[in-house]
VOPAGU-2260 file (C-alpha; in pm, 1 decimal, decimal comma):
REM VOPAGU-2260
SITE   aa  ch    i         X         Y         Z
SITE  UNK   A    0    2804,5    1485,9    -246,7
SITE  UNK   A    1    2499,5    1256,9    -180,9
SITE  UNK   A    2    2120,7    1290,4    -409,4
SITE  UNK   A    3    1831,0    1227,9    -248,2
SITE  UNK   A    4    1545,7    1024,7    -447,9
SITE  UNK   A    5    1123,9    1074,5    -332,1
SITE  UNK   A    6     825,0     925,1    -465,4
SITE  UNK   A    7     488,5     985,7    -321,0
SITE  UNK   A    8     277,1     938,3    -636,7
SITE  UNK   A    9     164,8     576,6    -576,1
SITE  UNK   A   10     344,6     476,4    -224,8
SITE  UNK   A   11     615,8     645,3     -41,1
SITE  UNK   A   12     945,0     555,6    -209,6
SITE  UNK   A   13    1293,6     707,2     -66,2
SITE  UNK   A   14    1652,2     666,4    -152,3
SITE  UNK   A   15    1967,8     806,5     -49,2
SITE  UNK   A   16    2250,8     812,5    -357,0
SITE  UNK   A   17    2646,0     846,5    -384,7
SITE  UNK   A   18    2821,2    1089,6    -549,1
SITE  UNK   A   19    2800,1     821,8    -814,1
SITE  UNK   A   20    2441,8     734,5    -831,4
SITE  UNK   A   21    2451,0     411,0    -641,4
SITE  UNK   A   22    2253,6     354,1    -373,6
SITE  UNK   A   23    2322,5     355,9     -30,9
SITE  UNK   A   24    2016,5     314,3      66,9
SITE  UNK   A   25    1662,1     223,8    -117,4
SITE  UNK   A   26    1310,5     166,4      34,2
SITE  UNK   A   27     957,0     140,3     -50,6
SITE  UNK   A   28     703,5     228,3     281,0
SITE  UNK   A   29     339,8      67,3     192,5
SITE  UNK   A   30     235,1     399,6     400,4
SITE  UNK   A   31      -3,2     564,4     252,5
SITE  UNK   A   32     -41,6     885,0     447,3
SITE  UNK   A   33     276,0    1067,1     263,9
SITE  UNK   A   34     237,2    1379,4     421,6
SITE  UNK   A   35     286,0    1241,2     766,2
SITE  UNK   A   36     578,2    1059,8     674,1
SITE  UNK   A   37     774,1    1192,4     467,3
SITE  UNK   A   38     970,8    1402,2     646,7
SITE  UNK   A   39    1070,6    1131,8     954,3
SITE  UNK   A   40    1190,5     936,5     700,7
SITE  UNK   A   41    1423,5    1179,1     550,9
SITE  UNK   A   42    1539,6    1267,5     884,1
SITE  UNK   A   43    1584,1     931,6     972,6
SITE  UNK   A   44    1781,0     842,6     634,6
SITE  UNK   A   45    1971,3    1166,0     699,9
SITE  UNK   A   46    2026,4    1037,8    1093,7
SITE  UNK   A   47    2176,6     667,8     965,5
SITE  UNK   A   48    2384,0     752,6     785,7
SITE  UNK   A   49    2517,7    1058,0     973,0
SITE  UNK   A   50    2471,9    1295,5     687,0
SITE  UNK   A   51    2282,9    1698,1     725,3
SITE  UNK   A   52    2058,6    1823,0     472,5
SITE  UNK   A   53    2298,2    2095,0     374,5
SITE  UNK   A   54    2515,3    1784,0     279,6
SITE  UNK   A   55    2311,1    1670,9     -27,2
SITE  UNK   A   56    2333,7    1874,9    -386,0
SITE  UNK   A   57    2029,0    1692,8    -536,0
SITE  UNK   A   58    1669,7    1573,0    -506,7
SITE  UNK   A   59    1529,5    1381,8    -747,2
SITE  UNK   A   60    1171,9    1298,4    -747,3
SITE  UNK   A   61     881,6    1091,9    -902,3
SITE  UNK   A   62     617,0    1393,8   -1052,5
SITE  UNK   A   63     341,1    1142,1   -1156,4
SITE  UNK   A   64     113,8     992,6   -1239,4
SITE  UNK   A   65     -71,3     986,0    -878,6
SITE  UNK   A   66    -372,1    1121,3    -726,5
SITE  UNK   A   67    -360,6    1499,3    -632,6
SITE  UNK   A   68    -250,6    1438,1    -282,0
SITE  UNK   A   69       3,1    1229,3    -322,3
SITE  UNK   A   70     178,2    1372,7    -589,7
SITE  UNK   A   71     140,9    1729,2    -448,9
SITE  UNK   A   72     346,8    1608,1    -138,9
SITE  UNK   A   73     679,5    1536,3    -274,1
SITE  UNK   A   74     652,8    1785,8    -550,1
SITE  UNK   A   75     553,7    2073,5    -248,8
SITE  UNK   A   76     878,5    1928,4       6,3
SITE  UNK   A   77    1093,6    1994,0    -356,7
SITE  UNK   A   78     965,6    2355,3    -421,4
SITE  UNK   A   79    1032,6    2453,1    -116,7
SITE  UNK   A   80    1427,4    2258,5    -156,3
SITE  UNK   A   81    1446,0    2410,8    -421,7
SITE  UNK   A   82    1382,4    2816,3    -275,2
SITE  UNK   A   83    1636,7    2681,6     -50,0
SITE  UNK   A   84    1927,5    2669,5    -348,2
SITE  UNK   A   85    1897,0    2226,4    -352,6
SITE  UNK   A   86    1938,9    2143,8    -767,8
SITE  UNK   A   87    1571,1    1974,2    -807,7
SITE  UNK   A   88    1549,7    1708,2   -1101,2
SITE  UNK   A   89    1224,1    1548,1   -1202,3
SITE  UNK   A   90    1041,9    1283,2   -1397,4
SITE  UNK   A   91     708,9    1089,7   -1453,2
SITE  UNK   A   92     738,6     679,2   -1388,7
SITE  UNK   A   93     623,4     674,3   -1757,6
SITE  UNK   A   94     931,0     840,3   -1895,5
SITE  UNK   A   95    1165,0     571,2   -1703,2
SITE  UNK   A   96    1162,4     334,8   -1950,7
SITE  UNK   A   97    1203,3     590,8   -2237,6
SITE  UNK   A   98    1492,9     700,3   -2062,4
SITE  UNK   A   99    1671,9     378,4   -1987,3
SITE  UNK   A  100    1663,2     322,7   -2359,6
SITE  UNK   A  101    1337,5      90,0   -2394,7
SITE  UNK   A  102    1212,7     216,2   -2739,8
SITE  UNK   A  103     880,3     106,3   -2712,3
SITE  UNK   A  104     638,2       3,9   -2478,2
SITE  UNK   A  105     342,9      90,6   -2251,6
SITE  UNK   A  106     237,2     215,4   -1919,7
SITE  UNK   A  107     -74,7     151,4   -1712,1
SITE  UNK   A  108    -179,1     273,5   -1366,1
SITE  UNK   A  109    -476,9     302,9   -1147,3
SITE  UNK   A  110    -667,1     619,4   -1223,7
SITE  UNK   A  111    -950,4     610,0    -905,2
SITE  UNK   A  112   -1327,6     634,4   -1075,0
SITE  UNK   A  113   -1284,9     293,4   -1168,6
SITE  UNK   A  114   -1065,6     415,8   -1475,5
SITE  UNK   A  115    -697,1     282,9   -1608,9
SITE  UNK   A  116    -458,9     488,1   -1728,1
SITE  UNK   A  117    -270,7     411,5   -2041,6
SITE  UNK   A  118      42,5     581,6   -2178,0
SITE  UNK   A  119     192,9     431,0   -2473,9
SITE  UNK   A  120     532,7     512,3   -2660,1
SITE  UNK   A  121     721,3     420,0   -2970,2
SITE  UNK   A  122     991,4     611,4   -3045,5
SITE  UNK   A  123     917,3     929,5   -3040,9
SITE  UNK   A  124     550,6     932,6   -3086,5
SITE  UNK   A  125     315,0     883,5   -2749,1
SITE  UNK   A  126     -35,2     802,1   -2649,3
SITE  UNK   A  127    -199,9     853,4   -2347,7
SITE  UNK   A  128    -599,1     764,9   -2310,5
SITE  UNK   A  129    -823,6     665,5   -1958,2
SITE  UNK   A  130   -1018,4     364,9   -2000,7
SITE  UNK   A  131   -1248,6     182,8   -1785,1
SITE  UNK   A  132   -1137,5    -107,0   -1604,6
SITE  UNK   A  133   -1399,7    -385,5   -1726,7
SITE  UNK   A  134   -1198,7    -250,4   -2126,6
SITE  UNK   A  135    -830,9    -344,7   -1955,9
SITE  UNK   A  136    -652,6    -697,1   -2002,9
SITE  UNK   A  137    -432,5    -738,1   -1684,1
SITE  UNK   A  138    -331,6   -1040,2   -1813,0
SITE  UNK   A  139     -78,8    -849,9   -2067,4
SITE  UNK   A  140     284,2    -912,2   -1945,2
SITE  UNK   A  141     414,2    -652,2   -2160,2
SITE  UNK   A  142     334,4    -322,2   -1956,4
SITE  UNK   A  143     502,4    -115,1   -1726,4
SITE  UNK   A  144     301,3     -37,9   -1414,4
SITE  UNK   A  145     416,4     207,7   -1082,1
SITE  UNK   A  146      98,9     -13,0    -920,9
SITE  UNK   A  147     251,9    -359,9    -890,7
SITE  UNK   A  148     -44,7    -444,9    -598,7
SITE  UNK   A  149    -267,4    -371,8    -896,4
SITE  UNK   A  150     -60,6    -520,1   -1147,4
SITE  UNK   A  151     143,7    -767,1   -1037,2
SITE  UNK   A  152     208,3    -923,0   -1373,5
SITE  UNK   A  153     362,0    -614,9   -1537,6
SITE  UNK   A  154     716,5    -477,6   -1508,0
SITE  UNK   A  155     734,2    -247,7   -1209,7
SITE  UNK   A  156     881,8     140,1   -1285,9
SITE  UNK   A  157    1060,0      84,5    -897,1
SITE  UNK   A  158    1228,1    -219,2   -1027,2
SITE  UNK   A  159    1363,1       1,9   -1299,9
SITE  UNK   A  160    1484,8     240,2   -1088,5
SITE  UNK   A  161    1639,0      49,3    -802,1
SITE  UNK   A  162    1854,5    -127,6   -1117,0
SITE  UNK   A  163    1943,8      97,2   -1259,4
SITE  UNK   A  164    2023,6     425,3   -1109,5
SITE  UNK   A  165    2367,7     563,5   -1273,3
SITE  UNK   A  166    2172,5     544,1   -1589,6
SITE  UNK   A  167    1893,7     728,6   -1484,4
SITE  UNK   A  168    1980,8     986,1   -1212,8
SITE  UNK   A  169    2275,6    1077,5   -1491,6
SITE  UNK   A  170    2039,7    1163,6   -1716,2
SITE  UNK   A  171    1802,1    1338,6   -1529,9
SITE  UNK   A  172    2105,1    1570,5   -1406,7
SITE  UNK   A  173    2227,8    1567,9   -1755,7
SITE  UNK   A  174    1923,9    1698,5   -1919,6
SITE  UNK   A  175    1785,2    1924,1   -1633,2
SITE  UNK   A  176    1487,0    1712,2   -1589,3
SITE  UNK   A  177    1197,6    1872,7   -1440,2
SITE  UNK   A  178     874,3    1721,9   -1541,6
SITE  UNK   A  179     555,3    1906,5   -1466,8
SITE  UNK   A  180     359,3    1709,5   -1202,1
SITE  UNK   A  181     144,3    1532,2   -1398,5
SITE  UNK   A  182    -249,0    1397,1   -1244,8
SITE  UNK   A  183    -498,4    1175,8   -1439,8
SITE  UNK   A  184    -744,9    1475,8   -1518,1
SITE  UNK   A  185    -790,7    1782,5   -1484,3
SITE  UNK   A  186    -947,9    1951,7   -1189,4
SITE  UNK   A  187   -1252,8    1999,4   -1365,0
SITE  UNK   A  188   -1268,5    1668,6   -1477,0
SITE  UNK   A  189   -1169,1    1516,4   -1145,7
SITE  UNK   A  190   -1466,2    1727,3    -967,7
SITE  UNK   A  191   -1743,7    1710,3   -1205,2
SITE  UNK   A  192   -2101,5    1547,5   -1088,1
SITE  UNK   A  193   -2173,6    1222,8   -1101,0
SITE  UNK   A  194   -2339,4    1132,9   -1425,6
SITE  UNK   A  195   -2568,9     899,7   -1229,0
């Protein structure tokens, strides 16, 4: 049976898989309004290539990092797969180099406020920090970025993922893989006053 793949952490990103993990189909929608979207586009994914819902056995999706909203709206569309009886995998675009075996490295994104966040990872030890933006070099070409309009410099997370699916959606169903979505702050952090 076919997997479905969704990311709406950063931009809309939808895939359909084989039984195999290849794709079939793989696209990346500069939309930015998710929660209108998303659900055409799995219908129409569904519609070419004459499949029904009840006809995939798993969704895979992208749990962070991303602003509230846009995480929330494919990890919401996945809860409610998953009360449904769908097999639900997750993971954050940080952990895809981890798991496609890159030992060490480092991940930056667009946190709003005028922050950058940074995740870091050497074996098994990690970092993750927010820094302001005037602190960041973007001219580092050794970071791993889900932002490539931000970043275009650094290795792209959807590159990873488009290359490399076996590897990936394997292990995600091998291990169970469900990441807790995963946001820059906390609420409280994300809603305090201005300090100005």
């Amino acid at each position: 049976m076919n997997s479905l793949f969704l990311d709406t952490s950063n931009q809309i990103c939808i895939g359909l898989l084989s039984e195999d993990f290849e794709w079939i189909e793989f696209k990346i929608i500069k939309e930015k309004k998710a929660s209108k979207a998303l659900h055409g586009l799995i219908q129409d994914i569904l519609t070419t290539h004459r499949l029904e819902l009840d006809e995939i056995k798993n969704i895979f999706y992208i749990s962070g990092p991303g602003s509230y909203t846009g995480v929330r709206v494919a990890h919401g569309l996945c809860e409610v797969l998953q009360w449904q009886s769908f097999d639900v995998y997750s993971c954050r675009h940080f952990d895809i180099p981890k798991l496609l075996g890159i030992s060490k490295g480092s991940f930056a994104s667009k946190a709003f406020k005028r922050e950058i966040f940074l995740y870091k990872w050497n074996e098994g030890q990690t970092d993750q920090t927010l820094i302001s933006e005037d602190e960041f070099d973007t001219s580092s070409k050794e970071f791993y970025t889900c932002d490539v309009d931000s970043f275009p410099n650094f290795h792209s997370t959807y590159k990873l993922i488009e290359n490399h699916p076996q590897k990936l959606f394997s292990l995600l169903l091998e291990n169970s893989s469900k990441s807790e979505v995963f946001y820059y702050r906390s609420l409280d952090e994300e809603f305090t006053k201005s300090k100005s």
